[in-house]
C-alpha positions, 0 to 999 in steps of 0.5 A: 750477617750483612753489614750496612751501607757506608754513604759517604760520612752516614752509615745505615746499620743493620746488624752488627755481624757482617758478611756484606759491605756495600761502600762507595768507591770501595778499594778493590780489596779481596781475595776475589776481584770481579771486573765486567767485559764484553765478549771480546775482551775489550778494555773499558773504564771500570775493567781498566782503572781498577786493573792500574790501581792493583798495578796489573797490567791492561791485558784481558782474556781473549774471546775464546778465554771469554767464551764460557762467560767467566774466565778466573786469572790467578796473579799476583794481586789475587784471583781476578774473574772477569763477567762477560756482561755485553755479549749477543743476550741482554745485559741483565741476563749475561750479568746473572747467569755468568755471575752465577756460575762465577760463584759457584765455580771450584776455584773460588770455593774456598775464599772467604772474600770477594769484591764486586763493582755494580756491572753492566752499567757501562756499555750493557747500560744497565742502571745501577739498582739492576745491576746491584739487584742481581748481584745481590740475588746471586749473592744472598743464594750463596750458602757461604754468604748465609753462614757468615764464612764469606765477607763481600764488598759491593763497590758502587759509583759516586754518582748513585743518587740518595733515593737509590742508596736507599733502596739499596739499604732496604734491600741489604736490610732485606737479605741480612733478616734472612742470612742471620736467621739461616745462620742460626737455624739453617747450619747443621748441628754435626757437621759431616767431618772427614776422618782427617778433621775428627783426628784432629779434633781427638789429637787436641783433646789428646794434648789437652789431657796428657801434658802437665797444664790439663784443659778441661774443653776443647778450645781453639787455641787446642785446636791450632796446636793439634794442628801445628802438632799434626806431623809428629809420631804422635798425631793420629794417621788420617791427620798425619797424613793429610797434605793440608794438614802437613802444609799447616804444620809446615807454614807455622814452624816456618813463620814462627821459628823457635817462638813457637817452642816458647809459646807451647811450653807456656801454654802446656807447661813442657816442652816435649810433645807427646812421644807415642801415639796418644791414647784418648782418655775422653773427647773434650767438650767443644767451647763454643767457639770451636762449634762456631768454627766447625759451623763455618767450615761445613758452610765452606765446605757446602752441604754435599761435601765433608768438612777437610783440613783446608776449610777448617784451617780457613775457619780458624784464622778468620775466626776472629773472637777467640783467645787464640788471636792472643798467641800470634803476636806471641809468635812474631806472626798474625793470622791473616800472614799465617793463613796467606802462608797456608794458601802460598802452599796450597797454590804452590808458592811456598819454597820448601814445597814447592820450586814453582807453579810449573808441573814437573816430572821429579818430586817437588811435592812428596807425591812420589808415594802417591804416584807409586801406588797408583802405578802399582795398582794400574800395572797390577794383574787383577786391575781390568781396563777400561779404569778411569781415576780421577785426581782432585785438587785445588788450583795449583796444588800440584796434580800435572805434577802427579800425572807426570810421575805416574806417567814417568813410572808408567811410560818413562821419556827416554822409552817414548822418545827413543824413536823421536823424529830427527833430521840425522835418523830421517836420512839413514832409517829405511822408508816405505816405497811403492812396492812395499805398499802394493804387496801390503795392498795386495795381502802378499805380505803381512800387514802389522806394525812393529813398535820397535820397544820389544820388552827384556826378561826382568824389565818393568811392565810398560804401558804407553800414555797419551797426554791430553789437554781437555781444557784446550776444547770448547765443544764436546765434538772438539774434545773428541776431534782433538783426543784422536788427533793427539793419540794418532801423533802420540802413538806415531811419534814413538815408532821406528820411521818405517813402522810409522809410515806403516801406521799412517797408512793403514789408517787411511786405508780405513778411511778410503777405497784401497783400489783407488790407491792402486790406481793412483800407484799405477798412474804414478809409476808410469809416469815415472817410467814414461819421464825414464824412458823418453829421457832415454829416447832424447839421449839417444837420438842426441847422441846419434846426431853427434856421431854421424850428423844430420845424414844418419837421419836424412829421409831416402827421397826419390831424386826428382827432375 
């Protein structure tokens, strides 16, 4: 499962099913770029050159992007993780424990292809053969690499030495002995296989065995179409209603047009689809490239997780030997286009899915569904708080945009923004004075806090929401400073002035000696009186010295000799 080493016009071979590739200068090709760094984000030769040469700009994460050791950037080119390989540890440890966690982090977990330059050589000062030894420890670790589902590129400089090409030889002989026998042995038989993939499979024995050309297997040519077939009255529930699935469905009709009309009705003799929900007559036997397939996606999808309509999908169009590759050109498209197609719509790039990788508050995905029921359910009587739902998705698949329909269902804006401070409504709202605060210290009146949102006979329940942003915070004490720093602004932005100034104040009397407050009240209220009062005085005798000058106030002296 591990190709060989391309130096220079010799080639040392291995085996000829490859998922590694060690190339000199190798063009930085892949769905994955790694580049290193140090700690602060610096610029340097390699991180520079090859940032010019995918025509991105010289600009990377700052040191708090950095700070977690492996920051991941989605542009244009693809993802691109930098490794923060100088830092205040050794090199060759920085290098394998953020290289580690850069491999086994969610936003790569899918991608069938990386791309790694030897790193740490620079200012780390590694040498070539350890940097390329622990790249190739945490590669030959990964479950992706073992089954084949993941193709790699290990780029090394022209100034590697023979004797050095040569270990690095040996040691990808080493690791591709042990990756062909996991893939041989090490994949499961019967891989755990979501109720949206097994619909999928029973969907394409369905087509294989009620249409005018019956199969007698199922291929993975019956595969694509149960797939491209998958939003049709048809097609079972669970696969029917899986996004992946529907974005599939969506991608080809959009890319293949009427062509994939043309080449449906050549391959099952009609041109109408099934009309009503099929009824298996029998599951068809998987060809072995259907098996392959399905083993390919369980090593995507990793031992703890079932296999989903996006690892499969992936599975499919990289799977290379296979007669459906024949039915692409057919349709005026090829599989890598189709699958860059599929993940446009997974990351929000797709027209017809998507307007933009902004989160929205209208429905730009067909989530609306979605976020109904689960407002039902948190509004409903019988849902006890505390809850805690969890919303997983890939990178750009659009869960801000879920979030922000729940909470537009839940806690609409013009309801949280209906007492939004304003410099018009600061000038005319009642405020809380000196005498309101003594009474409220003093218990004579009642201390309570009036939301100004009182709820009408026939209006929705409404619950307020406090959006917070956890990725923002580095520390554990962090995250909890910064959830009640926002819900104290959240909750306090939404009351009437006077309430609000209520608010913050019975807050900090939960935090200091209500008699100090007094004191402070008392100290300042007579030197207010005290600036009235000799304000007064000075007026007074201002005026007295005007009307009757200085003889008014002549002192009464005894005349003397």
């Amino acid at each position: 499962m591990v190709q060989g080493m391309n130096v220079g016009a010799e080639t040392i071979e291995t085996v000829p099913e490859t998922a590694i590739r060690v190339e000199l200068m190798a063009p930085p090709e892949a769905e994955v770029i790694f580049l290193p760094t140090d700690a602060a984000g610096t610029p340097g030769q390699l991180n520079s050159e090859i940032l010019d040469r995918l025509g991105l700009p010289i600009h990377l994460p700052s040191s708090a992007e950095l700070k977690p050791g492996y920051p991941i950037d989605k542009t244009p080119r693809g993802l691109i993780c930098f490794i923060v390989t100088v830092a205040r540890r050794p090199t060759a440890e920085a290098l394998r424990t953020n290289f580690g966690k850069a491999l086994a982090d969610p936003k790569i977990a899918g991608v069938t292809s990386i791309w790694v330059p030897l790193m740490g050589t620079g200012a780390g000062r590694l040498r070539h053969n350890e940097s390329f030894s622990i790249i190739i420890d945490a590669l030959e670790k990964d479950h992706r690499i073992l089954s084949g589902a993941m193709r790699v590129v290990i780029s090394v400089p022209e100034e590697i030495s023979r004797d050095q090409l040569r270990v690095m030889a040996e040691r990808v002989q080493a690791v591709s002995v042990t990756a062909d026998i996991s893939s041989r042995s090490g994949a499961p038989d019967k891989p755990n296989l979501s109720d949206a993939v097994k619909s999928a499979l029973d969907h394409a024995s369905a087509l294989g065995q009620t249409h005018r050309t019956t199969r007698e297997a199922l291929s993975t040519t019956l595969l694509f179409f149960a797939l491209s077939d998958s939003q049709s009255d048809a097609a079972p529930a669970a696969l029917r209603n899986d996004l992946g699935a529907d974005f599939f469905s969506t991608a080809v009709h959009t890319m293949a047009g009427d062509q994939y009309a043309t080449v449906w009705k050549a391959y099952f003799g009609t041109v109408k689809e099934l009309s009503s929900p099929n009824k298996l007559l029998k599951q068809l036997e998987k060809t072995q490239n259907v098996v392959l397939v399905l083993s390919k996606a369980a090593a995507l999808a990793g031992p703890e997780r079932p296999v989903e309509i996006d690892h499969l999908v992936t599975a499919l169009l990289k799977h290379e030997e296979t007669s459906l590759r024949d039915k692409f050109p057919e349709m005026g498209i090829t599989a890598d286009q189709l699958l860059a197609e599929y993940k446009g719509a997974r990351l929000g790039q797709v027209v017809k899915k998507f307007n933009n990788d902004v989160a929205a508050s209208d429905d730009r995905l067909g989530y609306d569904s979605y976020a109904d029921a689960i407002y039902q359910f948190l509004i409903h009587v019988e849902t006890p708080p505390p809850l805690g739902i969890s919303i997983q998705a890939p990178w750009g698949a659009g869960k801000s945009s879920l979030m922000n329909l729940i909470r537009e269902k839940l806690d609409p804006r013009a309801v949280r923004e209906k007492h939004k401070p304003s410099i018009t409504s600061a000038r005319s709202s009642p405020r809380l004075l000196l005498g309101t605060v003594l009474r409220l210290l003093d218990r004579d009146e009642e201390f309570s806090i009036n939301s100004g949102q009182a709820k009408h006979c026939g209006e929705p329940k409404r619950l307020w929401t406090i959006w917070f942003n956890a990725w923002k915070y580095d520390t554990t004490e962090q995250i909890w400073a910064g959830m009640v720093d926002a819900i104290v602004s959240q909750v306090a932005e939404r009351l009437p002035l006077l309430e609000r100034e209520k608010f913050l104040l019975k807050l900090q009397l939960a935090r200091i000696d209500d008699g100090e407050i007094r004191k402070r009240i008392y100290d300042r209220v007579v030197t207010i009186w005290w600036a009235k009062v000799r304000a007064w005085v000075l007026a007074g005798v201002t005026a007295t010295l005007a009307l009757f000058g200085l003889g008014a106030v002549k002192p009464d002296l005894p005349e003397t000799i």
